[in-house]
C-alpha positions as CSV (number, residue, x, y, z in Angstrom):
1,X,0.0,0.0,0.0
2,X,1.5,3.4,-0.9
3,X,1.8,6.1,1.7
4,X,-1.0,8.9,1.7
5,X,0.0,12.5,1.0
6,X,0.4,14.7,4.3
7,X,-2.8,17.1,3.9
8,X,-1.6,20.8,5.0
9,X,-4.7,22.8,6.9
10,X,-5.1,25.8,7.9
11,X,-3.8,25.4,11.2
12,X,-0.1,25.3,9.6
13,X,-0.9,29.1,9.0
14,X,0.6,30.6,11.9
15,X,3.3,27.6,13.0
16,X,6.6,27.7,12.1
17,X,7.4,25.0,9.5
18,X,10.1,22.9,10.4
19,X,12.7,23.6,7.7
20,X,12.7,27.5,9.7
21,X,13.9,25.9,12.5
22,X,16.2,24.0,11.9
23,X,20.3,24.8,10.7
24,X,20.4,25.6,7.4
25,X,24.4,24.7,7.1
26,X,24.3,21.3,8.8
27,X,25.4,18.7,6.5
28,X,22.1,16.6,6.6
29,X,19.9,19.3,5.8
30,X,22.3,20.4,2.7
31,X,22.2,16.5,1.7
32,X,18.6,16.3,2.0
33,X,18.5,19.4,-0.6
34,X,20.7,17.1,-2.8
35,X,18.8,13.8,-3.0
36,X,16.6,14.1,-6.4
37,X,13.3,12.5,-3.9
38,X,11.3,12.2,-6.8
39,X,13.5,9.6,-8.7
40,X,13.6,8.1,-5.3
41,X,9.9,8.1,-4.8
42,X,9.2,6.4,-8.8
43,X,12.5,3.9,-8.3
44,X,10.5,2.2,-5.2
45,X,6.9,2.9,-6.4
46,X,6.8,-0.8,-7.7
47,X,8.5,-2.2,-3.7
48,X,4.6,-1.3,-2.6
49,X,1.9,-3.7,-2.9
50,X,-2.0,-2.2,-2.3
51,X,-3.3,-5.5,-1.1
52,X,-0.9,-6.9,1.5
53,X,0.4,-5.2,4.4
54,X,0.1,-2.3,7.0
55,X,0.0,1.0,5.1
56,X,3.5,2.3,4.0
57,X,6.0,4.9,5.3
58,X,6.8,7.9,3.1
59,X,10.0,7.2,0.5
60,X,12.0,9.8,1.8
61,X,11.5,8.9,5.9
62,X,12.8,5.3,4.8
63,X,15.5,5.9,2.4
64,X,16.6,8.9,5.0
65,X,16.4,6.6,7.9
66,X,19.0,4.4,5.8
67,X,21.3,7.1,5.3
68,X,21.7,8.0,8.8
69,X,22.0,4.2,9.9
């Protein structure tokens, strides 16, 4: 089963999103800017299977959990 899209409401409006709080320099954040997620996110498309399973993670939570293991 593929993961659902994160909805954004209204509430967000007056939050700070997360990307304003965090370092802009660290070395993650400026690989996470590097990482094309979209070919990422067609490349395992087909590891996902609608009919078996609990529903899926997001792409980039898995691959970036990889990375940092």
């Amino acid at each position: 089963m593929k993961p659902k899209p994160q909805p954004r409401d209204s509430f967000e409006l007056f939050q700070a999103h997360f990307d304003q709080m965090l370092d802009s320099e660290h070395a993650l954040i400026q690989l996470a800017d590097k990482i094309d997620w979209t070919h990422l996110d067609a490349t395992f498309s087909n590891c996902y299977r609608p009919d078996i399973g609990a529903p899926a993670k997001a792409v980039r939570l898995m691959v970036g959990l990889h990375y940092l293991k």
